[in-house]
C-alpha positions in Angstrom: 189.3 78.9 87.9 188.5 75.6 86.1 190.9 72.7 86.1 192.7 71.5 83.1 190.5 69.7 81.0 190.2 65.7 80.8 190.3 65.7 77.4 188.9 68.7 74.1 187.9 68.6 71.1 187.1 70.3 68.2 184.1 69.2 67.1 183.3 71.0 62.7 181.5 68.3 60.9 179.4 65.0 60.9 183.3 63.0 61.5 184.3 64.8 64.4 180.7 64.5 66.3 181.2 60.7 66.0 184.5 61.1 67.4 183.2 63.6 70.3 180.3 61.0 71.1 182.9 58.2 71.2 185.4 60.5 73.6 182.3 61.0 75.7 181.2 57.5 76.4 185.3 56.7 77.1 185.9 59.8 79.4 182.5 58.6 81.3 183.7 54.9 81.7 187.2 55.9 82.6 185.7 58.0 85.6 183.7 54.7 86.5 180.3 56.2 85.0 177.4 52.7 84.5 176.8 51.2 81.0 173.9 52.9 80.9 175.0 56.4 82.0 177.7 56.0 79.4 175.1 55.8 76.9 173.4 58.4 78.3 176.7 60.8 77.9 177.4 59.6 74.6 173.6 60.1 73.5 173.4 63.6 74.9 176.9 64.6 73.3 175.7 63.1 69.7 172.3 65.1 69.8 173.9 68.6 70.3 176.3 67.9 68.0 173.8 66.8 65.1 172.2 70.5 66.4 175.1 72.4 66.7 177.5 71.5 64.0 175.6 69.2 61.3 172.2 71.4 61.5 173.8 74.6 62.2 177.2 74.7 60.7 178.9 76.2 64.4 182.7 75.1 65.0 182.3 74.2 68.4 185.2 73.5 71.3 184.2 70.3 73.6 185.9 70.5 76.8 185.4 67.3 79.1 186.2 68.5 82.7 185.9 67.1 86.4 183.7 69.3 89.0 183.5 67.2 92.4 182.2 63.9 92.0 180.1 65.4 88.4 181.6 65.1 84.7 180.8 68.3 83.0 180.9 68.8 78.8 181.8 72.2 78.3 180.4 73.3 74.6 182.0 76.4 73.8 180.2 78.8 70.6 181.3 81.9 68.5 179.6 84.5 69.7 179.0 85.3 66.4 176.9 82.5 65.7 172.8 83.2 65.7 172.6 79.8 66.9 174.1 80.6 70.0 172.1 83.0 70.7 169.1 81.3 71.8 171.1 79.3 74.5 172.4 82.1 76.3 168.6 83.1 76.8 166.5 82.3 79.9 164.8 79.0 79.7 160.9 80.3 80.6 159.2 81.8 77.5 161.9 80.5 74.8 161.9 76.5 73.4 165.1 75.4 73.2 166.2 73.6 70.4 165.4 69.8 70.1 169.0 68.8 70.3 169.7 70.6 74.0 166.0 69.4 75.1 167.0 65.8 74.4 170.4 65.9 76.3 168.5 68.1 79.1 166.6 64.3 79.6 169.6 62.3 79.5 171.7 64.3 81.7 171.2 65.4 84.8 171.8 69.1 84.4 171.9 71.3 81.1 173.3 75.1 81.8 172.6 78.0 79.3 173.2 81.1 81.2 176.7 82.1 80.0 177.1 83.4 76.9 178.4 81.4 73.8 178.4 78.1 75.9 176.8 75.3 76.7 177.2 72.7 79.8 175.9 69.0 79.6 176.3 68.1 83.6 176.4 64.3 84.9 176.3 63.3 88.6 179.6 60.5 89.1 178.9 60.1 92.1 180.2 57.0 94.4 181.1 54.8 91.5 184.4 57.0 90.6 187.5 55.1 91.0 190.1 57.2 89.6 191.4 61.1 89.8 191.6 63.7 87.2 195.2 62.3 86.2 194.2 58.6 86.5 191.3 59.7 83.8 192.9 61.9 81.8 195.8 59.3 81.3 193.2 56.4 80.2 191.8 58.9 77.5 195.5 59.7 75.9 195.9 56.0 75.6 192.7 55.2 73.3 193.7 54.0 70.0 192.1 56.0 67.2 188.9 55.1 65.6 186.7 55.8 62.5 183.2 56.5 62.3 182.5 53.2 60.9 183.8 51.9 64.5 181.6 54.1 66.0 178.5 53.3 64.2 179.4 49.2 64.7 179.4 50.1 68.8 176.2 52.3 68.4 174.6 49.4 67.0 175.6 47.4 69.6 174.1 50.0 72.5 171.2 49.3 70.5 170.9 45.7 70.4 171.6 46.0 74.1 168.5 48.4 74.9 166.5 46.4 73.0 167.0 43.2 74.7 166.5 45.4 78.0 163.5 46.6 76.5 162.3 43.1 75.4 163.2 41.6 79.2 161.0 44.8 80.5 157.7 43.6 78.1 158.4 40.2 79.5 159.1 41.0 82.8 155.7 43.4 82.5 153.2 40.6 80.8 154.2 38.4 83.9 153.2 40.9 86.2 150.1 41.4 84.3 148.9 37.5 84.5 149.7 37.9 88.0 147.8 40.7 88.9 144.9 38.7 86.2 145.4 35.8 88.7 144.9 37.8 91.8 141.5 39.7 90.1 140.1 35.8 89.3 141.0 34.8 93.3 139.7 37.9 94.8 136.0 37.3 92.3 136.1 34.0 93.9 136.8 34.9 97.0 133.8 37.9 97.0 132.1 34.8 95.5 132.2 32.6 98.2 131.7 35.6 100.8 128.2 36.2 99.3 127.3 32.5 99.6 128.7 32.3 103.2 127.8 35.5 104.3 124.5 36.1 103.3 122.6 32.8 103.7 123.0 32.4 107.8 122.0 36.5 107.4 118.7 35.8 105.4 117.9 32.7 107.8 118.5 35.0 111.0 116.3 38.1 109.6 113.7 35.2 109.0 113.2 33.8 112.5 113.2 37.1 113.5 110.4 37.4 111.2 108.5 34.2 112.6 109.5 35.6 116.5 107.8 38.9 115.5 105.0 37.3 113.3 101.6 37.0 114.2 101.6 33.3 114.8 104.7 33.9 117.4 104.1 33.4 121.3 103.9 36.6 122.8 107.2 38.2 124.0 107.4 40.7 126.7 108.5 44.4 126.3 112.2 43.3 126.6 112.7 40.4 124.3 110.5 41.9 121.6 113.5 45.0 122.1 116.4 42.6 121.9 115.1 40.4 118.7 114.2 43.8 117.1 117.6 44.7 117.7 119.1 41.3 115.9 117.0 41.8 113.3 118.3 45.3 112.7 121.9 44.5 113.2 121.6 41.4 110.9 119.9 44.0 107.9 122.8 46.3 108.6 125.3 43.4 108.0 123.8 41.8 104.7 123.2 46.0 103.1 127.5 45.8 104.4 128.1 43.0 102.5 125.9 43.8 99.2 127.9 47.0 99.3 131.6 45.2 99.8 130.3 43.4 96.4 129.3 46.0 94.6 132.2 47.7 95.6 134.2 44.6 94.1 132.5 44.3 91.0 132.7 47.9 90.3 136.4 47.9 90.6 137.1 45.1 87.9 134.2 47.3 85.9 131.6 43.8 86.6 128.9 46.2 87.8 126.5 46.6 84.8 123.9 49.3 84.8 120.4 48.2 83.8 119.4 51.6 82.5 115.5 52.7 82.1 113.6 55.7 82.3 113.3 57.0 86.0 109.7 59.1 87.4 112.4 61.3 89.8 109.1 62.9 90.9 108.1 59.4 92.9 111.4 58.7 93.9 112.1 62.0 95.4 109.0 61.8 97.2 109.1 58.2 98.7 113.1 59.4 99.4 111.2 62.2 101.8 108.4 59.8 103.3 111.0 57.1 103.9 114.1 59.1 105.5 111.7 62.1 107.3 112.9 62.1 110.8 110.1 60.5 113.2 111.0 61.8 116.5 108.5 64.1 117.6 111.2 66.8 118.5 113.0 66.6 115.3 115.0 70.0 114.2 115.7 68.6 110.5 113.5 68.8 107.9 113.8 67.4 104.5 112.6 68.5 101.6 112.8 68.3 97.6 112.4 70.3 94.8 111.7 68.9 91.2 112.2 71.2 88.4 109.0 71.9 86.2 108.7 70.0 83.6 110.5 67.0 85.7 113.7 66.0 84.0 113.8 62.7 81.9 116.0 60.4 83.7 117.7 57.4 82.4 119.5 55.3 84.6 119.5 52.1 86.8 117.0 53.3 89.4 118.0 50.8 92.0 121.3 52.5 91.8 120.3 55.7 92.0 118.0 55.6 94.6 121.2 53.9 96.8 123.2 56.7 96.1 120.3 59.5 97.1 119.4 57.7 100.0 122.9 57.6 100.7 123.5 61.0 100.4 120.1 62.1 102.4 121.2 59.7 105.1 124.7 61.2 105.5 122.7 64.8 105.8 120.6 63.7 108.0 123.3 61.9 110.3 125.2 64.7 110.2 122.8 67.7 110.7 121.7 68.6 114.4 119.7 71.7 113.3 118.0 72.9 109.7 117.7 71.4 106.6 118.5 68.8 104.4 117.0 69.3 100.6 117.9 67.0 97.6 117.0 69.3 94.2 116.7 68.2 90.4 116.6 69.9 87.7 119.0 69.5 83.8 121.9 71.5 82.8 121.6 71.9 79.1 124.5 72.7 79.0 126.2 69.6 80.1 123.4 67.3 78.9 123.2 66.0 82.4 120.8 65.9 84.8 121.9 67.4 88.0 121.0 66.0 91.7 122.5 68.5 94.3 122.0 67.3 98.1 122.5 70.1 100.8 122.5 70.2 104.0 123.3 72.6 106.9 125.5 70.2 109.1 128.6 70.1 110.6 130.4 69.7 107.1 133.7 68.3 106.3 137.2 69.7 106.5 139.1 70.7 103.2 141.7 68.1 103.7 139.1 65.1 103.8 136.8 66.1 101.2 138.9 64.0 98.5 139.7 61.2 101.3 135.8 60.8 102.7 136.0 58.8 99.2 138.6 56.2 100.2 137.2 52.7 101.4 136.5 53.0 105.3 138.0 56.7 105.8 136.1 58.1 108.4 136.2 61.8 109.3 137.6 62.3 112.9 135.2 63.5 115.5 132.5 62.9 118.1 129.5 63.2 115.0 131.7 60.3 113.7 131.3 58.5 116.7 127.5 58.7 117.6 126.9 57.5 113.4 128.8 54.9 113.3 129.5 54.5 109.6 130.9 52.1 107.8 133.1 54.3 105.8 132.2 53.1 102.9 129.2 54.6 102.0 130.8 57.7 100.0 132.5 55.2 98.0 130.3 52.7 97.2 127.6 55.8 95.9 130.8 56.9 93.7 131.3 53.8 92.4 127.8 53.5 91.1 127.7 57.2 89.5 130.9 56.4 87.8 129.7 52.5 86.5 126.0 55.1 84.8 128.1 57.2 83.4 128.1 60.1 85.8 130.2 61.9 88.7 129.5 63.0 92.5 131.5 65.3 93.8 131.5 67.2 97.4 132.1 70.6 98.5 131.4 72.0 102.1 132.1 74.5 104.5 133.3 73.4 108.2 130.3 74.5 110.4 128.2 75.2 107.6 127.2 71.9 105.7 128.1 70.0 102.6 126.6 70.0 99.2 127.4 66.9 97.5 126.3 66.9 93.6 125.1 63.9 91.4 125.4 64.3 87.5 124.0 62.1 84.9 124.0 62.2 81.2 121.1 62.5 79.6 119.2 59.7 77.9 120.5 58.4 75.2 117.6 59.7 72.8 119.0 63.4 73.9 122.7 62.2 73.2 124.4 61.9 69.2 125.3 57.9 70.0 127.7 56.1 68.7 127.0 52.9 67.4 130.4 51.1 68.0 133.2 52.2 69.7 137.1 50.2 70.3 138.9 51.3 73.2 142.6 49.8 73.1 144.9 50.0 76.2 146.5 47.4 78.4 145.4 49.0 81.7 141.6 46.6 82.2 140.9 49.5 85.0 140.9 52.2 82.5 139.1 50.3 79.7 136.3 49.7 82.6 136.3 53.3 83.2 136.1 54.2 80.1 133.5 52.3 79.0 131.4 53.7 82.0 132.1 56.9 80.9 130.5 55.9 77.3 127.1 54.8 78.8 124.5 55.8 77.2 126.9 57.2 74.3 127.9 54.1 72.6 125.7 51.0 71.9 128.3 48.7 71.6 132.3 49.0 73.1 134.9 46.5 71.9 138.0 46.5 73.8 141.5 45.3 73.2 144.4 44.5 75.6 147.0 45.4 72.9 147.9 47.1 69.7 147.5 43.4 67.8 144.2 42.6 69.2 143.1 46.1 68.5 144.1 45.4 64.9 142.2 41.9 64.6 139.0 43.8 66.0 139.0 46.1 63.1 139.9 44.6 60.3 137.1 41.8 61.8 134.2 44.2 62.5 135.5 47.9 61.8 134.6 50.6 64.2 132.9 54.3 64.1 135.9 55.4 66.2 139.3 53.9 68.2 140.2 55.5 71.3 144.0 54.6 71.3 146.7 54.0 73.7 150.1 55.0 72.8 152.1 52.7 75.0 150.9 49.0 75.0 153.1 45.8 74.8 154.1 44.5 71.6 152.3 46.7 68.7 152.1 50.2 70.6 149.4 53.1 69.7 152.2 54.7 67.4 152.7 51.9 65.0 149.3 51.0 65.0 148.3 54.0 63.8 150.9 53.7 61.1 149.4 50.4 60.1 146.1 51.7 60.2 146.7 54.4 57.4 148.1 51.5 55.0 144.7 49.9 54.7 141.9 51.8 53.1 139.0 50.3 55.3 140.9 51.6 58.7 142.2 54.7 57.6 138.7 56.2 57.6 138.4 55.9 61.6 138.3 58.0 63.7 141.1 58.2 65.8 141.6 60.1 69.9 144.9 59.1 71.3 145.3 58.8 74.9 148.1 59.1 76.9 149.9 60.0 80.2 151.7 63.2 79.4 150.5 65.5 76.8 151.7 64.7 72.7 151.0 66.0 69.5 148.4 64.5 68.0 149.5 65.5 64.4 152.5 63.7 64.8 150.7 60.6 65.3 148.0 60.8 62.7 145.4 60.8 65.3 142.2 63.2 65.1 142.3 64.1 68.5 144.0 64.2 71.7 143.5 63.4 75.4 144.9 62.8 78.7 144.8 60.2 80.5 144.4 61.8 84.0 141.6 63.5 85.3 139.7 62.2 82.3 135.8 62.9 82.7 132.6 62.2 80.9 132.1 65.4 79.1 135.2 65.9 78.2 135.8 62.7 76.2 132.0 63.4 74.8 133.4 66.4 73.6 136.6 64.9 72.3 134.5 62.2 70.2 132.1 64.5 68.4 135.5 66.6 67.5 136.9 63.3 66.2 133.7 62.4 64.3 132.5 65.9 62.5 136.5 65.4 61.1 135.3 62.7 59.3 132.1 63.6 58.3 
């Protein structure tokens, strides 16, 4: 049995939902309920109520009741009504109306499952300072008010969000010259690492050349051992600390491809000759397998070749008995070339496959052990798929080896470019990525930090397409898009917004839509040719 009410009301036109959104924000500060919560109550209460009664005509019953330490709205229907209907129906399968989806957001609980009502729920919790009396009493008291009272507080909720709002963009373009200032000290502290680093490296693998050299005194069996072994630990460190660069640079998108056409016939042969185990009782063998015709490759070789010779190397490391085999060949249809390294190894359990990808992660075990990796080999060769455009992914089989896979798009002669492309969004990691991803696609990406900047770069020097962000600081993708249909040189771009959580791109004006997660290559290829025929 329910407890007498705090406070009802009966809520039949656009009057009496101001007066039930004003009851609710007093009936939540009365039980101690935040600012903010109160808005949320009297948000929620307005929304259903525009639904309910102004959209659908009902004559609805509000009852504002105490359950614990939660306020719940009870909103009772006629059964007769056809708007009720859908309410009393299970949530999966069915939308529910816009109203009751809003309030479901600001509240923390929105219940549907008896018939003809409809219950707003909002956790109290530890800030209620009075009982059911104490609160009922403070509600009886309230002097009477109009809707033009109502409106006059409503604006003042807003003036207050907005200032919230405006102390959140401020509070958030701090934190972004911070984390700017942190990027320019860390480049000049990678900066001052390569100059520090690899000088004394160079100047030891050197006298290790002149020790070793033919004009060096003789050395017995022993010291020639011990200064090949400096001279091998000292290559070791400097290829560590190219790779902690490139590593660097790829992660503030600094590591530029220099893409040419690749013979992947001579490179996977000098891979074989160079990494062929030596040892006389060797139980691996490597081998390759170029598809006939050869594909055409076009990518930074020195690049690729680090991340095959990575990959071969890891097989190799890891594989006691078998065969390791690096094959080549295109997938039409991907326009991609394809670079697929298996081996028969010991292979890598499903809960590091993703991790194996993370700076220094090391997979447990004694093979570990007798490597001795760095750890950051994996991600160092992902780094440099991702800054030519492509991906590498892994799959294995404990006990049974690993197949790691290499994919490249196609040269840009085999790929409809792009001649200029904008990419607006205020995170500088996913501009970076994006424009990887665009290699070989566009010839030319502008980007822009902000909805303003974007709009400076078009009107300046219009683009074939914009790849939009919906929430940036100050101008945001929605009113930029707004801006961009008033003027008759931008409306003619093609638009793909991105964004966190999926929207409706119809809404917005854009051409396409696409999200921001999980984002790869083909897919936004895909989404730009969509964008473009639109416009054709």
């Amino acid at each position: 049995m329910r407890a007498a009410p705090l406070a009802t009301i009966r809520v039949r036109d656009d009057h009496d939902v101001f007066a039930m959104r004003r009851m609710g924000r007093e009936v939540a500060a009365a039980a101690g309920m935040s600012e903010q919560d109160q808005i949320r109550v009297a948000t929620a209460l307005s929304e259903v109520g525009r639904e309910l009664v102004i959209d659908g005509g009902a004559d609805v019953r509000v009852d504002f009741l105490l359950d614990a330490d939660d306020l719940v709205i009870s909103l009772t229907l006629p059964l007769t009504l056809p708007l009720a209907l859908p309410l009393t129906l299970p949530s999966g399968g069915h939308d529910r109306a816009e109203g009751v989806t809003m309030a479901a957001r600001l509240m923390d609980a929105v219940e549907t499952d008896r018939p003809g009502e409809l219950l707003l729920r909002k956790r109290i919790g530890a800030t209620r300072s009075r009982s059911a009396e104490q609160i009922r009493a403070a509600v009886e008291e309230l002097p009477p008010g109009s809707a033009l009272d109502e409106l006059r507080q409503q604006n003042r909720e807003l003036a207050s969000t907005l200032e919230a709002v405006r102390l959140l963009y401020a509070e958030l373009a701090e934190k972004s010259r911070q984390l700017q200032q942190t990027g320019e000290t860390k480049d000049r502290f990678w900066a001052t690492v390569s100059h520090e680093l690899r000088t004394p490296l160079h100047s030891i693998i050197g006298l290790v050349g002149l020790l070793t050299g033919p004009c060096a005194s003789p050395l017995n069996a022993e010291q020639g051992h011990q200064v090949q072994l400096i001279g091998s630990s000292a290559r070791t460190l400097l290829d560590l600390v190219s790779e902690l660069l490139d590593l660097a640079k790829a992660e503030s998108g600094r590591l530029e491809p220099q893409p040419a056409e690749v013979d992947v016939v001579a490179l996977a042969e000098w891979l074989r000759l160079t990494l062929t185990p030596t040892s006389g009782d060797a139980r691996v063998e490597l081998t390759v397998h170029v598809a006939q015709p050869p594909p055409a490759v076009w990518a930074d070789e020195a690049m690729l070749t680090r991340i095959l010779r990575n990959l071969l190397a890891n097989g190799l490391k890891f594989t006691e008995d078998g065969e390791v085999r690096l094959a080549i060949a295109d997938d039409p249809a991907t326009s991609e070339t394809v670079f697929t390294v298996t081996d028969t190894g010991i292979g890598i359990p499903a809960e590091h496959l993703d991790l194996v990808f993370e700076n220094f992660h090391q997979v447990p075990g004694p093979a570990q052990v007798r490597g001795r990796g760095t750890g950051l080999g994996l991600p160092y060769a992902r780094e440099l798929a991702e800054a030519m455009g492509g991906t590498l992914t892994l799959t294995s089989t404990p006990g049974r080896g690993v197949t790691a896979t290499l994919r490249l798009p196609h040269s840009s002669h085999d790929v409809p470019m792009v001649r200029r492309v904008l990419v607006a969004d205020d995170d500088p990691a996913f501009r970076a990525r994006v424009r990887r991803m665009l290699t070989g696609f566009a010839a030319h990406v502008d980007e822009a930090p902000d909805g303003t900047a974007a709009l400076a770069v078009m009107r300046s020097a219009p683009p074939d397409l914009a790849l939009l962000d919906l929430l940036m600081p100050g101008l945001d993708g929605v009113a930029l898009l707004r801006l961009m249909t008033e003027d008759e040189r931008l409306r003619a771009i093609p638009v793909i917004v991105m964004a966190v959580s999926p929207v409706d791109g119809h809404a917005f004006e854009a051409d396409v839509t696409l999200g921001k997660h999980d984002l790869r290559r083909d897919v936004l290829l895909d989404a730009i040719r969509q964008a473009m025929k639109r416009h054709r």
